[in-house]
N, C-alpha and C positions, 0 to 999 in steps of 0.2 A: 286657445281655450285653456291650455295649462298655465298661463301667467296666469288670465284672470282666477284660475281655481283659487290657484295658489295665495294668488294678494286677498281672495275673500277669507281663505283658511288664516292668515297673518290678521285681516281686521278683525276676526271675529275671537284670535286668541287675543289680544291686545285688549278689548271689550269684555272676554272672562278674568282677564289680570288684573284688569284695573276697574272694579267696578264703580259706575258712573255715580257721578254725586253733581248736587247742583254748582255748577260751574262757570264761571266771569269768561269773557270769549278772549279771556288770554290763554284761558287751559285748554278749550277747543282750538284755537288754533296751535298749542303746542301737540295736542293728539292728532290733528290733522298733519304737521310736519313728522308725526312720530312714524304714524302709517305710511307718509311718500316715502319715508326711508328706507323702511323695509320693502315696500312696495319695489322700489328700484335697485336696492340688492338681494332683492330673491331673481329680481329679473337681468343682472348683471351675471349671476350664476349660472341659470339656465342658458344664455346664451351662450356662457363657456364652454356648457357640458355638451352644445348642440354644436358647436364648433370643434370638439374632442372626437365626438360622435362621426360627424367628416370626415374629418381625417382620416379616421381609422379605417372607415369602409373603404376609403379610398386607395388604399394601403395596401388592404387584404385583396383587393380587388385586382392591382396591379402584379402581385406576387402569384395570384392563379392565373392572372394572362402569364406570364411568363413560363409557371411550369405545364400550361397546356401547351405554348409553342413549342417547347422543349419537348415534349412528347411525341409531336408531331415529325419534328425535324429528325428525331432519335428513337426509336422504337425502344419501349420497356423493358432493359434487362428480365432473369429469371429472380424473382424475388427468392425462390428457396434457396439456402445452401446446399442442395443436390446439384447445383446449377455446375459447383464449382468442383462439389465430395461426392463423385460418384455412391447412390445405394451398393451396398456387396452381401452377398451372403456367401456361406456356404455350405451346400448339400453333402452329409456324410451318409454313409448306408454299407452295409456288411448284412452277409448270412452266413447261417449254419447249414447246410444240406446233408442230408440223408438221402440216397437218390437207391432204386436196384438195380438201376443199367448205366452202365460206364456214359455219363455225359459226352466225351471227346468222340462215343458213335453217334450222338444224335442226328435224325433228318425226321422231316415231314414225307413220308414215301407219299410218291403218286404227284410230288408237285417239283418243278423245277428248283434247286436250291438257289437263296438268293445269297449267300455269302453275307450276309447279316450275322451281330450275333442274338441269337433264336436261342440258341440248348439254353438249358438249366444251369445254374452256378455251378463250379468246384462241388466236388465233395468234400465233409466236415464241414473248417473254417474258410472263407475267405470274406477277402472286401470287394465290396459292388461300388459302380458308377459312382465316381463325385465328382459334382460341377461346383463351380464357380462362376456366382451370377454378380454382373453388374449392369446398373443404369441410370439412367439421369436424364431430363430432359434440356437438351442442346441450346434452345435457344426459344423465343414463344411459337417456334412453328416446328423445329423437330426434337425427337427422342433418340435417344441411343439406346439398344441392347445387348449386352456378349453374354456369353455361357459357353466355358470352357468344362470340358468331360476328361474326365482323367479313370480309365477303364482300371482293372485288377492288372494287367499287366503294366501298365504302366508309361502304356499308349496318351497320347495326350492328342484329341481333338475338338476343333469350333466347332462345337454346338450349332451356335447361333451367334449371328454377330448382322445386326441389322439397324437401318434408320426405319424412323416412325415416323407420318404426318402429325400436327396438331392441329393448324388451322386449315385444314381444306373445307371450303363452304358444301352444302349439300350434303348433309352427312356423308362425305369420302373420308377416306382414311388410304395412305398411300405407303407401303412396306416394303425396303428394296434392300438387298443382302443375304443371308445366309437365315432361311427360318423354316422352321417345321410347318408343313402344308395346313392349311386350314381346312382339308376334306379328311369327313369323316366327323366321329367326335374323341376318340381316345389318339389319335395321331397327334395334335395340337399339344397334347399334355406331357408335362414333363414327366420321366418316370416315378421321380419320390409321390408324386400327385395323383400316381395309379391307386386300385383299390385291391390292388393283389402286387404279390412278387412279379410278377411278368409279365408280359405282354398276351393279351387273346392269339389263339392259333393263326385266325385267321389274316392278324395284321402281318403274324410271323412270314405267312405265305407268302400274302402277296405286296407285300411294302418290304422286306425286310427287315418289322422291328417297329421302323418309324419312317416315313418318308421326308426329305426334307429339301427344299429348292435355294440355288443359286442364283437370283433371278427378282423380281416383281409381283407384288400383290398391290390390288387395286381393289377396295371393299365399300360396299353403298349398304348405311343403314337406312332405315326408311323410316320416315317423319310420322308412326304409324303407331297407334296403342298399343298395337299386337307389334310384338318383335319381329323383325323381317331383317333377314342380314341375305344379300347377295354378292360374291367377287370370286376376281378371276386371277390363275397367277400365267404366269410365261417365267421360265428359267432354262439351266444347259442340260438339264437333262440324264446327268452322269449316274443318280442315284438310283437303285435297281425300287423297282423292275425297270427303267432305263440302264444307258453304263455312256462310258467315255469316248465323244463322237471325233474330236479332235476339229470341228469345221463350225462354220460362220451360223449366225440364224438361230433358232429355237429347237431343242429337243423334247419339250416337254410345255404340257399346261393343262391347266386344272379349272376345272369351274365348281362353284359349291352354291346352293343357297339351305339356309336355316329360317323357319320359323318357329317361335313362343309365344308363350305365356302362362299366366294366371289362371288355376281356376278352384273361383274364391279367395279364402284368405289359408287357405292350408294345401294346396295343391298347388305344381307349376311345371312345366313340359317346356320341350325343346325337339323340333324334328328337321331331320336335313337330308335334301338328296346331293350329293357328288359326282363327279367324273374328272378322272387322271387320262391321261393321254402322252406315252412318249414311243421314240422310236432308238430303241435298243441297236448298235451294231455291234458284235460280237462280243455278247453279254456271257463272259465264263462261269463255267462252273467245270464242278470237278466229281467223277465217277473214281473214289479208288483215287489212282496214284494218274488216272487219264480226265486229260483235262477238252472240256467240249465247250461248244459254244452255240448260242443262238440269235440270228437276226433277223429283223424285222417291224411289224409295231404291236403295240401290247395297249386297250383301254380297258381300264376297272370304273365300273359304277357302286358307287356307297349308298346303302341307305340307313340313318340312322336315328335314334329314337331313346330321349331320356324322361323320365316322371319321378318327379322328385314330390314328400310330401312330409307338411311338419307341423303338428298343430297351431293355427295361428300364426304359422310364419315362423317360431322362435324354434331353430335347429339345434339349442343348445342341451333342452333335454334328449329329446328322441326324438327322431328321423328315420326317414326309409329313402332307397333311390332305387328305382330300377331302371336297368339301361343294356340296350341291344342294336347290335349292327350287323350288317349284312351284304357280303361281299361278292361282285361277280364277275370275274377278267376272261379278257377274248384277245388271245395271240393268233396271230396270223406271219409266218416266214418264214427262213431255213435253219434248219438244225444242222451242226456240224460235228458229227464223234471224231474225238483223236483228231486234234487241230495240228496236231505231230504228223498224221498218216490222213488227212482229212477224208473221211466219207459226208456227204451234205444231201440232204434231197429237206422234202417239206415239214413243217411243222405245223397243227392247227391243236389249238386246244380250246375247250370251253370249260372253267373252273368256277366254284363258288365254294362260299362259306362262310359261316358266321358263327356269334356267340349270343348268351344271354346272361345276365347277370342281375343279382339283387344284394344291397348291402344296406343291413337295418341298424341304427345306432337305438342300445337298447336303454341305456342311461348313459350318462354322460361319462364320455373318453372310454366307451365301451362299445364295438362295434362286432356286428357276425358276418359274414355273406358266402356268396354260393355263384360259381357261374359254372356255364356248360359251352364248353365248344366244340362244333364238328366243322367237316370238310368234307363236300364231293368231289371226285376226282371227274366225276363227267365222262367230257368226250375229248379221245387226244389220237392226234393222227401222226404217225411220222415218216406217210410215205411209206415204201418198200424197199429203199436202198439201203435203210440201218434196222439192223437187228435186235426189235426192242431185250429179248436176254442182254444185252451187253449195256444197257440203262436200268437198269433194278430199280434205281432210285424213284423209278417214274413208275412204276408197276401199280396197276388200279390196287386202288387202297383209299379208305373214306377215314382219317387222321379222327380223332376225337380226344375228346380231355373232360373229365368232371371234377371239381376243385372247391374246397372248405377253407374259409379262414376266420381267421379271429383277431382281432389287434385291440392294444389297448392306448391313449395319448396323454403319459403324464402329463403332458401339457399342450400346447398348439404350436409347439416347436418339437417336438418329439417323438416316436410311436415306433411301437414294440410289435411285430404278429407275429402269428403263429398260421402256416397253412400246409393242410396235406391235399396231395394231388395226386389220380390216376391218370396218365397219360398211355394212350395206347397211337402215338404217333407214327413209331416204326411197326412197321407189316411183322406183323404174328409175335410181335413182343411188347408186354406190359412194363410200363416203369411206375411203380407206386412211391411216390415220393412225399418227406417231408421238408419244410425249411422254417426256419427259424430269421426274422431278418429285424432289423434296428433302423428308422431312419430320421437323422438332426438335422435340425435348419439353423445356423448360427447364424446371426446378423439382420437386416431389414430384410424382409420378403415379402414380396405383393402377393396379394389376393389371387388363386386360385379361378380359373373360370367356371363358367355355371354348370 
C-alpha cells in the first residue's frame, strides 16, 4: 500500500510540474517513461529502508536474548554504590546535669538492680553515648548492620551488628546477630531517637536500659490494609533480666505482635502486645559492697500504644504524638545473699510499671512534652531463711518520675533540649533534676521508625 501511495503522490506531482498541454504521443510516451522511473526509485528506496529496518530488529533483538541469559545464569549485582561504600554516620550527644542527689547512689528501691546503666548522667559537663552506624545492602537478598557505642568512659561496645533478609517471599523478613528486641515500642529505638534524655523508669527496671538479643528474629508482615506485623526471636539469653548460662540451647525468646493504621488523613496508631521469656542462673547484683544473686526464670508482658496526629498528614508544621507502655514481670526461683557466705531459700515477685507521655511539635523545629512514670512494687516473697533488712534495696517502695522538656532542631541533623525532672526513685529521697543535652547526626542516616 505504501508503494502505490507513494508512486500516486510522484504521478500527481509530475502532473502539477508540468502542466499538460496538447501533446504528439512522443511526449506521452516520454511522461509515461518519466513516471516508471520514479515510480521504480521510490520503490528501489523503500525496499532498502525495509531491509535496514530488518536488520536492525534483528539486532536489538539478539542483544536482549543475550542479556536476559546472562541474567539468568548470574544474578544482578547491587546497582547502588552502598553495595561497595558502606552508609556511616555518626551519633554525637553530651549533657549538662544539674542533679540534687549524688547520681553514683542511684537505684530503683523495691526492684531487683539490673546492672544497666539506669542513673542520670555526671554532674555539670560530660559526653553521652556515641555510636557509629554502618550499612549496606550485601547483596539482592541480604543487609548488613553494625552500631558501635562508645560510652563517657570510654568503654567501647557492639551495639548491633546483624544480617537482614531482602528477598524472603511472604512478607518474612529474617534478622540474625546482635539486635535490639523488637518488644515493646521504645526498646527497638536508638537512644538519640528518644523523645527525652533517658530512658522511661520502667524500661530501666525491667530491661535494663534496652534489651538486646544474640540470636534470631523471624518477622511476618501481613499482605493486609491494616498494618499487622507478628515475629518471634530465640537468642543466648545473657542480657538481664537473663545473664550468662554458659551451656548449649536457648536462654531466652520473645514474641511480639503490632497492629496500625490510619484514621483519615490526620490521625495514625500503632498498638502491640509482647512477651520476653528467659531463664537467668546467677543473675548478680550487688547490696553495698555484698554481692547476691538470683536464679531461676523471669517472663515480662509489654503492652504498648502510640497515636500520632498531623494535619493532613504534613508533620512539618505541627504535630503531636502520644505514646504509652505498660510493663508486668513474674520471677519465680532462689535468691542467694552473700554468694561469699551463701544464704538461699525462695524468691517470687509479681512487678509492674509503666509510663505515659505526650510530645507536641508546636511550629516548626520546636517541640514541648511531658511524661510521667511510676512503678508497683507489688508482691515479693523471699522465703524465711533471708532477712529482708539486709536487702534495702528491695524494700516496698512505688519509684515514680514526672518530667518537662523542651528541644529545639536547627536542622534534621541537630537538636538542642532542655529537660527538668523530679524523680523520687530512691525511698524517702527526692532528686529534682535539670539537663541540658545536644544531639548530631553526621553522615547518611535512615529514617527513623514510626
Amino acid at each position: 500500500m505504501l508503494r502505490y501511495t507513494l508512486s500516486a503522490c510522484a504521478f500527481a506531482a509530475a502532473l502539477h510540474a508540468q502542466p499538460l498541454r496538447a501533446a504528439s504521443n512522443q511526449d506521452l510516451d516520454n511522461i509515461r517513461t518519466e513516471i516508471r522511473n520514479m515510480r521504480d526509485a521510490y520503490e528501489s528506496r523503500i525496499t532498502a529502508l525495509e531491509k535496514r529496518l530488518a536488520e536492525t530488529e534483528s539486532k536489538a533483538q539478539s542483544v536482549e536474548t543475550r542479556a536476559t541469559e546472562a541474567q539468568i545464569l548470574s544474578p544482578p549485582t547491587v546497582a547502588s554504590a552502598s553495595g561497595f561504600n558502606p552508609a556511616m554516620s555518626l551519633i554525637l550527644s553530651g549533657t549538662y546535669a544539674n542533679l540534687q542527689r549524688d547520681p553514683d547512689t542511684y537505684q530503683i528501691t523495691g526492684f531487683i538492680p539490673s546492672g544497666g546503666e539506669v542513673g542520670p548522667p555526671k554532674r555539670s559537663f560530660s559526653l553521652a553515648e556515641s555510636e557509629l552506624v554502618m550499612s549496606a545492602n550485601i547483596d539482592p537478598y541480604w543487609r548488613g548492620d553494625f552500631t558501635l557505642a562508645l560510652d563517657p568512659d570510654n568503654a567501647v561496645a557492639v551495639e548491633e551488628a546483624a544480617i537482614q533478609s531482602l528477598a524472603l517471599p511472604k512478607g518474612l523478613t529474617l534478622k540474625a546477630g546482635r539486635f535490639f528486641s523488637g518488644i515493646g515500642y521504645t526498646n527497638e529505638q536508638h537512644a538519640h531517637a528518644w523523645d527525652f534524655v533517658d530512658a522511661p523508669l520502667a524500661q530501666k527496671a525491667f530491661l535494663g536500659k534496652q534489651y538486646s538479643h544474640d540470636g534470631v528474629q523471624l518477622k511476618w508482615l501481613a499482605p493486609t490494609e491494616t498494618f499487622l506485623e507478628l515475629g518471634v526471636e530465640v537468642g543466648r539469653g545473657h542480657r538481664f533480666p537473663g545473664s550468662e548460662r554458659n551451656q548449649n540451647g536457648l536462654g531466652s525468646y520473645a514474641a511480639f505482635a503490632h497492629a496500625g493504621g490510619d484514621v483519615g488523613a490526620s490521625h495514625s496508631w500503632r498498638g502491640g502486645l509482647s512477651f520476653l521469656h528467659n531463664r537467668p542462673q546467677a543473675r548478680e547484683f550487688k547490696e553495698g559492697e555484698i554481692t547476691n544473686s538470683f536464679s531461676g526464670r523471669s517472663g515480662l508482658w509489654l503492652a504498648d500504644f502510640v497515636w500520632k496526629w498531623a494535619p493532613e498528614g504534613n508533620a512539618r508544621q505541627t504535630n503531636f504524638k502520644f505514646q504509652t507502655e505498660y510493663y508486668r514481670r513474674s520471677e519465680r526461683g532462689e535468691l542467694t545473699y552473700n554468694t561469699s557466705a551463701p544464704v538461699t531459700d525462695i524468691y517470687r515477685s509479681q512487678q509492674s510499671g509503666g509510663y505515659a507521655q505526650a510530645v507536641y511539635q508546636f511550629q516548626p523545629r520546636w517541640r514541648v512534652g511531658a511524661r510521667y512514670d511510676r512503678l508497683e512494687h507489688g508482691s515479693l516473697n523471699l522465703g524465711s531463711a533471708i532477712n529482708p533488712a539486709n536487702l534495702p534495696v528491695l524494700a516496698a517502695h512505688n519509684p515514680a518520675r514526672s518530667t518537662l522538656m523542651l528541644d529545639y532542631s536547627s536542622s534534621e541533623f541537630s537538636r538542642w533540649r532542655l529537660q527538668i525532672a523530679r524523680d523520687v526513685s530512691r525511698l524517702g529521697q527526692t532528686d529534682n533534676q535539670l539537663m541540658l543535652q545536644y544531639v548530631m547526626s553526621l553522615g547518611a542516616h535512615g529514617a527513623h521508625k514510626f
